[in-house]
N, C-alpha and C positions, 0 to 999 in steps of 0.2 A: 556493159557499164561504160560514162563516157567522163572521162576528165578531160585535162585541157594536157595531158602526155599524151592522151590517145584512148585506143576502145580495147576491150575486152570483155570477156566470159564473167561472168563475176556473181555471187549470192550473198544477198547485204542481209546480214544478222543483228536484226533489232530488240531491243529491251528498253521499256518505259522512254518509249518514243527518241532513243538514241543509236546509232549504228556502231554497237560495240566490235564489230568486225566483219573485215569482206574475204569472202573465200572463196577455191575454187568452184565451179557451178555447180550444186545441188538438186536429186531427183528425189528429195526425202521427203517423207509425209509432210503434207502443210505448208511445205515451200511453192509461193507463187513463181510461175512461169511465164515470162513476159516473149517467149519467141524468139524471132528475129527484132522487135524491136530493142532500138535505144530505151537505157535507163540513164536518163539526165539528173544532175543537180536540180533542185527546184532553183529558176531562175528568181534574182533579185531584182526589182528594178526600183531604182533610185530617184526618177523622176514623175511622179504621179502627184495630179490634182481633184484630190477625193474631194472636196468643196464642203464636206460637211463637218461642224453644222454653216446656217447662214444659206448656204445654196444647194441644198441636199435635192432640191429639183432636179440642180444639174447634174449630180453624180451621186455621193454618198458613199459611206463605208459597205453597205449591203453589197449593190453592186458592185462597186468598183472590186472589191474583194471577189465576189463569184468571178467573173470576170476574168481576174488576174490566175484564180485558179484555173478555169477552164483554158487558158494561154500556157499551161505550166509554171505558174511563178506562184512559189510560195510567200516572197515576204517584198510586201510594198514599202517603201518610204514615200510620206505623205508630204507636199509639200506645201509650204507654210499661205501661201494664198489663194484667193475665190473663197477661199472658207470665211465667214463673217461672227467672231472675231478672227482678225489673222495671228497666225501664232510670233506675235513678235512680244508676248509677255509669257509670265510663267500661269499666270491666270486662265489666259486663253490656250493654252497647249494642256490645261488641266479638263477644258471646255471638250477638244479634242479627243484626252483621251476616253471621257463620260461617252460622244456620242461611239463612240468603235466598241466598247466592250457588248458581249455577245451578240453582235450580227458580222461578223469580219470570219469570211472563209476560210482564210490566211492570215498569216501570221502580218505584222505591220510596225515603222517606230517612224516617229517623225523629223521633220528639219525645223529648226526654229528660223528667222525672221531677222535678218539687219537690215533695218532702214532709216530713214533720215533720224535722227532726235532719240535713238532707242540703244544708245550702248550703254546703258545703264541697266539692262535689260538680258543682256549678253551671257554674263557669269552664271548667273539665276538661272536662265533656262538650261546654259551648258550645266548645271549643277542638277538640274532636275529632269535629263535626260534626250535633249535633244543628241541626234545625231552629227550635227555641225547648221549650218546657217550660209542663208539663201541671200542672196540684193541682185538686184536689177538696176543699170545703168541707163536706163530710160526708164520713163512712164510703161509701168506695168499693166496696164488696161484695167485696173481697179482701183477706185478711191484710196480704199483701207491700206495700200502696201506702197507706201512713198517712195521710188526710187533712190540714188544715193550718187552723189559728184565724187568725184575725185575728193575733196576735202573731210567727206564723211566716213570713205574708203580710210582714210590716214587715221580718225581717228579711229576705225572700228578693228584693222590690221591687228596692231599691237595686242590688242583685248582677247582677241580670238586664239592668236596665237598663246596666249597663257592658258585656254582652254585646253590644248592638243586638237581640238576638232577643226575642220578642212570650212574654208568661204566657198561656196558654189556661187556661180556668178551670171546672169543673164548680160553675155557680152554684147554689147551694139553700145556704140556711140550715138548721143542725140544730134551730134553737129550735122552727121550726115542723114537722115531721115527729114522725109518729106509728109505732107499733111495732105490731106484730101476736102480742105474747105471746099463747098459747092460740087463737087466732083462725087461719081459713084465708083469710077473706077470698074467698068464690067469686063476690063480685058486682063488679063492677067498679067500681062506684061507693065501694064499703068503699077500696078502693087507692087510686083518685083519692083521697078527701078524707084521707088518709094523709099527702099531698105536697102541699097546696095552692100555689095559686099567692102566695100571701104567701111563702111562701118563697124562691121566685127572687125576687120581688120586693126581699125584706131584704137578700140575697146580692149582688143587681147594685145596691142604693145604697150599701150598704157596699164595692166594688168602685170605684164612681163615686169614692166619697171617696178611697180608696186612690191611684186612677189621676190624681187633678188633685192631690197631696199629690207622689207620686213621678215620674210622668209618663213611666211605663215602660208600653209598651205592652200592654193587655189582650184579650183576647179572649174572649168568651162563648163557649163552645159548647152546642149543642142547644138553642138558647133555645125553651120550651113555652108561655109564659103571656106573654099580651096585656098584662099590668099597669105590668111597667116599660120599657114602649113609649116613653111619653110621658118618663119618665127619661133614658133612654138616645137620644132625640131632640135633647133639651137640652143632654146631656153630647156630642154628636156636634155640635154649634151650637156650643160653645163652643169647641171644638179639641181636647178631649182625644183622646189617643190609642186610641180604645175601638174594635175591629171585634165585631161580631154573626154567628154562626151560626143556622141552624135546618135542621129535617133533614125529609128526605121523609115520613116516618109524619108527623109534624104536620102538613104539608102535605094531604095524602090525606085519611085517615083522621079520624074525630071520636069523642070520647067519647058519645056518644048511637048509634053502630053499632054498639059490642064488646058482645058477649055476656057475660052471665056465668060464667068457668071459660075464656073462653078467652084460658089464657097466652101465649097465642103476640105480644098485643100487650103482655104488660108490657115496660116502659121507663122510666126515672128519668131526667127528671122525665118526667109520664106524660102520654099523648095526652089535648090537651083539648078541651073544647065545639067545637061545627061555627062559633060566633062566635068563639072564640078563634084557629081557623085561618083565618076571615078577615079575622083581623086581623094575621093572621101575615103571608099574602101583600098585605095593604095594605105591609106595613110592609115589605116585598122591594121593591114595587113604586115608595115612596117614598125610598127609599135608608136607611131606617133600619135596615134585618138590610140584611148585605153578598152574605151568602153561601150558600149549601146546601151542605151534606154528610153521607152516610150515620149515622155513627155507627155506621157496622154492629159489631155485636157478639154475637156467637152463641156457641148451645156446643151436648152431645150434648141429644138430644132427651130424653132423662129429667127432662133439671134444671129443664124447662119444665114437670115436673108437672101433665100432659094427663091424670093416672089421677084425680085430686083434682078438678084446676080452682084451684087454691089459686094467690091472688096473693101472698100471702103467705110460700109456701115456693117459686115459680116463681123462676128465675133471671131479671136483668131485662136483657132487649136483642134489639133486633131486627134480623136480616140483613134487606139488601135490593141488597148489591153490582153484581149483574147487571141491576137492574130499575129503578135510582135513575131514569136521563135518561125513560124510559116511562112511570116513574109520573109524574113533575113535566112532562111534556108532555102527558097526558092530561091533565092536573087544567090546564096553563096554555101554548097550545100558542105563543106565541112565543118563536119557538127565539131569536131574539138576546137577550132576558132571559135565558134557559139557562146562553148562550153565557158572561155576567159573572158570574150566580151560581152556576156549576159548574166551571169554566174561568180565567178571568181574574183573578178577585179571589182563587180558594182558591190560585195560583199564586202571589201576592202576598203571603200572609200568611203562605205557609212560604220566601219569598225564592227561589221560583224562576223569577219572570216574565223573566228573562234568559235560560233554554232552554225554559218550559213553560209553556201557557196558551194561546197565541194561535197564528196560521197568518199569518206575518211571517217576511222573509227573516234569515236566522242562528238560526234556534231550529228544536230537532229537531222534524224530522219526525213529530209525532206524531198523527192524526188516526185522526177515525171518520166512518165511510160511514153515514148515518143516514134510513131511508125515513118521514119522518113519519104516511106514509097506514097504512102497515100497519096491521096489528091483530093480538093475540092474546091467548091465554088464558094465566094461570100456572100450570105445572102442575110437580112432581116434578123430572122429564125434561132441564128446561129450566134447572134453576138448577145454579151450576157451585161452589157454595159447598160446604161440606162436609156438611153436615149442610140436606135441604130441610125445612128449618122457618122459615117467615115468614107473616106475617099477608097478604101481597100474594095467597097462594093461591086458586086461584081467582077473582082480579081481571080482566077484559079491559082491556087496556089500548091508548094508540093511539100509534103510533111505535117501532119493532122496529131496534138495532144490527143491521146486512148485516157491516157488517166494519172491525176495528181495525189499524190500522198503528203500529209503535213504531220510529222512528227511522228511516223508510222504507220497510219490511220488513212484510208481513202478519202479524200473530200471532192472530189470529180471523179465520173467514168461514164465516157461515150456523151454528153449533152447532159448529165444530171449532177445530183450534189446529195449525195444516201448520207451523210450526217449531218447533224446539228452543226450550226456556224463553230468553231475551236477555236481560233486564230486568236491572238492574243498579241502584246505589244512584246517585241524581241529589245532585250535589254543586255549586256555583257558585262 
């Protein structure tokens, strides 16, 4: 068994899908025996674009749920845009929750929606059960989700803060971002310097100021650039309330392997230098980013504009739901760091370390059987998402989910799914 103290021998004792206690290891009738493998926390991840309803083409609760179990993660938070309505009303997160009930693997709760014109909107959802609430500081690449200035940040702060619940932030400044009029952009290097890193940079000290002004809790998502490292070190020294994201493609991957044309890695902001990601996992390793999570966000493989190669007109987001814990174990194979930045802390920042995250008596049952020796390739075959399009393809990577349990109950083993969808909306 693997916390974020460390591993050991352990026999987790279940009753009505709750682990009322962990003992030492057990040879007694009916007790399962998992080997030499890891038995992990079911991971949480905090950033996922299930699209539906509205864009259920591009993803859906179906898959995106098998998916997230076959990767080990039992409880998704869905996040409030691509889905058509966006959940920035209490009406539409009602929409939400209609289409998830019984086809959802796993278990799942949502983020509601701060955008331009909608703090009126705020209490109402934090009252009917959002987890905290999403904006974007540029143009979010869909209609329906209005990004938000500095002025709209001011009025939404105060509001939120009377919730208790955390703002997640898509940090980029628009001042530095470049446009691709008449341009395709087929080299990769044209997109990078498109989105520099001055731009998070502008975005998370404007953010800083905001967050020791209001002292409502903030949170970065997908942070890419090494720059406001040292920022966001200082502001975490002083006590603000600031948590950090970063996601697996940053982790893995560097701007010095992507070819030119191939979309399959655009992402906003965009994967940088092989020094910038090791500066990413310095900054995991030193407690400065809290967390990892996917960000997974896909659509049909057209909008990826593979006939061109165009970064420019490709749609920007990368799946990697079923592959997260195998990529971030190859690239960094101790699993008790895993254990806090995919598990424990994503648990914490959507408020649900009182049933999810950790393998402790009173919290459900949720785990995964995890062989860190294995090995394999990525292939088509293997991924449970809707559409296999991800840059992980043809990766080998080291560490293979055997099998997910949700509330004590198998819902994955070895590529299949032997019960009914269970997975329900996690509420506390």
């Amino acid at each position: 068994m693997v916390t974020p103290k460390g591993i050991r021998p352990a026999t987790l004792v279940i009753e009505d899908g709750i682990i009322t206690s962990i003992e030492a290891c057990s040879s007694s009738s009916g007790a399962l025996d998992f080997g030499d493998s890891y038995i992990l926390p079911g991971l949480i991840d905090t950033h996922v674009h299930i699209n539906e309803p509205g864009r259920t083409h591009w993803e859906g609760f179906e898959t995106a749920t098998r998916a997230a179990a076959a990767g080990g993660c039992t409880c998704l938070v869905d996040m409030p845009l691509n889905s058509i309505p966006s959940t920035t009303t209490v009406a539409a997160l009602e929409q939400k929750r209609e289409a998830a009930k019984g086809i959802s693997a796993v278990d799942y709760a949502f983020w509601g929606g701060c955008v331009h014109g909608n703090c009126g909107d705020l209490a109402g959802l934090a009252e009917a059960g959002v987890r905290g609430f999403k904006s974007f500081m540029v143009p979010s690449g869909v209609d329906e989700f209005e990004w938000v200035s500095e002025a709209d940040l001011r009025l939404a702060l105060p509001l939120i803060r009377s919730t208790g619940l955390p703002l997640l932030v898509h940090a980029e400044s628009p001042d530095g971002l470049l446009t691709a009029t008449g341009q395709t952009w087929k080299a990769y290097s044209d997109y990078l310097a498109s989105r520099p890193d001055s731009s998070e940079l502008e975005a998370i000290q404007l953010l800083i100021r905001l967050c020791r002004e209001y002292r409502t809790p903030i949170h970065i998502v997908h942070l890419a650039s090494a720059e406001p490292l040292s920022e966001l070190a200082s502001a975490r020294a002083e006590g603000l309330p600031i948590t950090v994201e970063t996601c697996p493609h940053y982790l893995y991957f560097a701007a010095e392997e992507i070819p030119d044309g191939a979309t399959q890695f655009k992402c906003a902001p965009p994967i940088r230098s092989f020094k910038t990601r090791d500066a990413l996992w310095n900054a995991l390793n030193t407690g400065v980013l809290d967390m990892i999570a996917t960000d997974h966000s896909p659509c049909p493989p057209a909008l990826k504009r593979p006939e061109i190669g165009s970064f420019a007109q490709a749609w920007g987001g990368i799946a990697s739901l079923s592959l997260a814990l195998s990529a971030m174990h190859t690239k960094h194979p101790d699993i008790t760091d895993l254990v806090r930045w995919m598990c424990t802390k994503p648990a914490a920042l959507a408020g649900l370390q009182s049933r999810k995250g950790s393998l402790a008596p009173g919290l459900d049952a949720d785990f995964t059987v995890f062989n860190p020796d294995a090995e394999f390739t990525v292939t088509p075959d293997i991924l449970h998402f809707r559409h296999p399009v991800t840059p992980y393809l043809g990766q080998r990577l080291k560490g293979r989910v055997e099998q997910t349990f949700l509330r004590g109950e198998c819902v994955y083993k070895d590529g299949q799914f032997p019960v009914a969808p269970s997975g329900r909306e996690c509420t506390v």
